[in-house]
N, C-alpha and C positions, 0 to 999 in steps of 0.2 A: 309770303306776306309776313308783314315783322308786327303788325298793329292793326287793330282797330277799333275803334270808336261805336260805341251803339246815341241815336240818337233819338228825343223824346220824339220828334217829328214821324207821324206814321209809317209811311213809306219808305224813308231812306235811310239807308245805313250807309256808315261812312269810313275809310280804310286809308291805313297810312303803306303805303309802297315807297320802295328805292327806284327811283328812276334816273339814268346815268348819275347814280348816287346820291342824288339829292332824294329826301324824305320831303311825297308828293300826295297828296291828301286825291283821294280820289271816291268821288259820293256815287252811289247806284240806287237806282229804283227799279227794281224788278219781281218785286215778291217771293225772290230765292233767297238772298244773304240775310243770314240772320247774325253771322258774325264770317271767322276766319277757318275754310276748310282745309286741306293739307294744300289744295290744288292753287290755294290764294284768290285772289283776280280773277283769275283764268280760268281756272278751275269753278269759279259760280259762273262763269260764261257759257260753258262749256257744259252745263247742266241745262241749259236754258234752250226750247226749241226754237223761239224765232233765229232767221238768218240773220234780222236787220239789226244794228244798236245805233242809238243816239247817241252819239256824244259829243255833248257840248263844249265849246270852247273860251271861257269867260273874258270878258272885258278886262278892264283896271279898274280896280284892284282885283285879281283873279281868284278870288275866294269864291269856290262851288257852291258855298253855303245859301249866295245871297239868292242860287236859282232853286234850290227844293223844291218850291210850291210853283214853281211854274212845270219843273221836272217829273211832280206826281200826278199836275194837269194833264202830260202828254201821253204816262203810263194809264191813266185810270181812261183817257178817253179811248184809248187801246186796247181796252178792254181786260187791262192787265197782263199784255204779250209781248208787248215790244218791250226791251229794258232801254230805259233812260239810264247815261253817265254824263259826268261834269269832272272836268281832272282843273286842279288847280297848275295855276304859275307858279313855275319854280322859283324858292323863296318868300311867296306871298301867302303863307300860312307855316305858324311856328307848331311843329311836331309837339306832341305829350309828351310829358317829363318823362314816362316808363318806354319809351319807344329807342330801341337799339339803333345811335347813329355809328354809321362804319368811319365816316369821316365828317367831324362836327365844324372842321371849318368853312365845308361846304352850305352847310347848316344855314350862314351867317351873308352868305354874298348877296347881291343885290345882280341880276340877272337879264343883260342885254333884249334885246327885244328878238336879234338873229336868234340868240339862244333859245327864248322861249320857241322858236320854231322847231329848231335839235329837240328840244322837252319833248316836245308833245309827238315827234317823229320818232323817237326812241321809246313812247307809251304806247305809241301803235303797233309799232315792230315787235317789242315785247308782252304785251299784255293784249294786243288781239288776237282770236285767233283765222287763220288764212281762210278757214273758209266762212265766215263773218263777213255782209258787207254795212258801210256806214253812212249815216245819214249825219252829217257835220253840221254844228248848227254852233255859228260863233256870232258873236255881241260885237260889237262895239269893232277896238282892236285886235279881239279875236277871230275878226272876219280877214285882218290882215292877216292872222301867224295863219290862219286856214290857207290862203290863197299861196303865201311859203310854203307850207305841207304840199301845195298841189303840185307847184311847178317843182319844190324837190324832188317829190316821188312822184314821175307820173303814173308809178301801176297801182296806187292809191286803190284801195277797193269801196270808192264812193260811188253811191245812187244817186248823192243831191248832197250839195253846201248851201247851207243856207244862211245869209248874209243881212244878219238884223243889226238896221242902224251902224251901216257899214263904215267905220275910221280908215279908208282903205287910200288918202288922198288928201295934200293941201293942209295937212291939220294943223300947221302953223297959222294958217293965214283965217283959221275960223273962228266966229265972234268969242267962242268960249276960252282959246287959246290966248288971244288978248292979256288974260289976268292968270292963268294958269302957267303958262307959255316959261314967263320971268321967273316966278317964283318956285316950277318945278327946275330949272335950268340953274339959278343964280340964286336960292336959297334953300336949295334942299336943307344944307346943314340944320339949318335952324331946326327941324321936325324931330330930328332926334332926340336932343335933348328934351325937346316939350314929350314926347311923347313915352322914352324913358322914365320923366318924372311921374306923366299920367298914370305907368302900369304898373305902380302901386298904390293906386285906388282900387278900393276892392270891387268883386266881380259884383255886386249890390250898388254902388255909385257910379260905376261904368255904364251899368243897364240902365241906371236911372237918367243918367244924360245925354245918353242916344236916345232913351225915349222920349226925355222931354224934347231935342232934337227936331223931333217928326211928329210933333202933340197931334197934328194938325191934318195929320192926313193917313190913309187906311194903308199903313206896311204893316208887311203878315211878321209875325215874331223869329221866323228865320232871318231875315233881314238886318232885325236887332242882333242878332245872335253873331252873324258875320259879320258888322259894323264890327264888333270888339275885338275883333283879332287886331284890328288896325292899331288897337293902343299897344301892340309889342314892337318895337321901335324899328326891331330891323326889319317886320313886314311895313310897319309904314315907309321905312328907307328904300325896300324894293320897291314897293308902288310909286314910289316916286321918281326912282330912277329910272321904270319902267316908262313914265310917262314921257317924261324928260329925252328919252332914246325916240319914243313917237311923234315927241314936237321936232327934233332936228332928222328924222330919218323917214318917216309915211309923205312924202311930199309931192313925187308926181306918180298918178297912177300908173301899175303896170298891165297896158292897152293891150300887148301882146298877150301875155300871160291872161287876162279874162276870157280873151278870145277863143284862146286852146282851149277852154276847160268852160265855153260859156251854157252849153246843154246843160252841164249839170251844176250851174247855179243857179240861184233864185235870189234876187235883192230887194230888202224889203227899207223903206225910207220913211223918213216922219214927216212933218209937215213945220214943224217949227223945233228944230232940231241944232242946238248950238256948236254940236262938232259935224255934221254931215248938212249944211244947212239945202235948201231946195232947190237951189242954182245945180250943184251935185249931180243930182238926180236927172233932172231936165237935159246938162249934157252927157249923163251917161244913156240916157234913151238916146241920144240922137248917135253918141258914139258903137253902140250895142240896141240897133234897130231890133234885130231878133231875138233879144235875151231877154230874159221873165224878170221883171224890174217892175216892182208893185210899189203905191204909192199909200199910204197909213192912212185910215178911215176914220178911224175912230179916239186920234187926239193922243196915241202915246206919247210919252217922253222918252228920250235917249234913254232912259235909266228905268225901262220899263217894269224891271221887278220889283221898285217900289212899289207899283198901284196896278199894275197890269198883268202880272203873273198868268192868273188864270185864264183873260184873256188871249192872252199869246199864244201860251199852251193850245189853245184850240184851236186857233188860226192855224199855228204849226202840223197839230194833227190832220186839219182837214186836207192842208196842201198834201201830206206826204202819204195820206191813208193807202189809195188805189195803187202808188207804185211800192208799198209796201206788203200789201197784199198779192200784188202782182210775184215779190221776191219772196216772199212768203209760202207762196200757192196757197192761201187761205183766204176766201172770202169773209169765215166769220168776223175780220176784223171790220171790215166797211159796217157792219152792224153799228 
């Protein structure tokens, strides 16, 4: 471990690792880390009795930050046993000034969407350990680079992927892609510069215009907090290229690949939903008659951790308690 981060948020503490050499921001909620043991990552894993970890797979922009309060929903409903993780995208979050890079021009790239698959494939092979199994819980696009992890590695040692507000198809042709689609394709350039210029405004006018931003609605202040990474140009330049890779490459779903792997997924959909809209849903029931394919109850949005945090979290817990217990051999978690 070369870094880490302590943060005001209660639960979480946050760690900068090399992952195939990129400096990869990786957040834990588990009520062991209080900073960096010799053992690193692994090493506070490896202290910890439950068998199971969560670890989340972010959306875009891939900044772990923006799920904390949904992440200490799933820990505290757990009774404080299972550990929540969230690893950022490579590239979408700029390292601390004191943090040792081995190669800083890696530092600086803007990171295909294949790649982020390799990312997160190369954080499991090294930073889990074998006899740990995972409960994968990806967002948005992160239910796509999940569904790459599956079919790459099928000895994978997952329980359950769970597939919230799944970009997994089509995402050219979705209403929200319309206006996005162009301008992450045919003006990336333009973000840089603006956003070069923004990141010297100080960390006091940055906070103050993402908050006024959101005057209007209940985001938890982690939120805010992730919001500002965006103003360092070259994570806004990956997020955009990341996206840019998902309007021309997420296009048709892969039918085989859910099939092999459909026991252990769960897909969860929204009801007004501008990158997964309801058509989606409807024919992935008919295409996957047997697969656990749930329908949103309660009005989320795509971008549930604006307002939804804690609700989710508890959805999440309730689905995955009994087979976690079951891997556990501990009933007191169903408590």
């Amino acid at each position: 471990m070369e870094s880490a981060q302590s943060k005001s948020f209660t639960a979480c503490t946050s760690h900068f690792i090399h992952v195939n050499g990129i400096p990869t921001k990786v957040i834990k909620v588990d009520g062991q880390s209080t900073g960096i043991g010799d053992g690193g990552v692994r090493g506070c894993i490896e202290r910890y009795t439950s068998n199971v970890i969560f670890l989340i797979i972010p959306g875009n922009p891939g900044i772990p930050d923006f799920y904390e309060l949904f992440m200490e929903t799933i820990f505290k409903a757990s009774n404080c046993q299972v550990p929540v993780w969230a690893i950022a995208h490579a590239g979408h979050i700029a390292p601390p000034k004191d943090l040792k890079i081995t190669n800083k021009e890696r530092m600086y790239e803007a990171y295909s969407l294949d790649y982020q698959i390799e990312h997160k494939a190369a954080f499991i092979s090294e930073h889990i350990p074998a006899d740990k199994k995972l409960i994968l819980i990806g967002h948005s696009i992160g239910c796509h680079i999940i569904l790459g992890l599956m079919k790459a590695i099928p000895s994978l040692p997952v329980i359950k992927a769970l597939q919230l507000f799944p970009t997994i198809e089509r995402m050219w042709g979705t209403p929200n892609s319309t206006l996005v689609a162009p301008l992450t394709i045919y003006c990336r350039w333009i973000a840089f510069p603006v956003t070069y210029l923004a990141n010297y405004l100080s960390d006091y006018v940055k906070w103050r215009f993402v908050s006024w931003l959101v005057r209007d609605r209940k985001v938890p202040k982690c939120n805010i907090q992730a919001a500002l990474n965006l103003f360092n140009p070259y994570v806004a330049n990956a997020a955009i290229y990341l996206a840019a890779c998902e309007m021309k490459e997420v296009i048709d779903l892969d039918v085989d690949n859910v099939k092999k792997h459909l026991s252990k997924l769960l897909f969860y959909y929204g009801t007004s939903d501008g990158w997964c809209p309801l058509d989606f849903y409807h024919n992935a029931k008919a295409l996957f008659p047997d697969g656990d394919l749930r329908l949103c109850k309660h009005g989320m949005e795509h971008a549930f951790v604006l307002e939804s945090s804690e609700l989710m979290g508890d959805l999440v817990w309730n689905w995955m308690k009994e087979e976690i217990a079951v891997n556990n051999n501990k009933l007191d978690v169903l408590n």
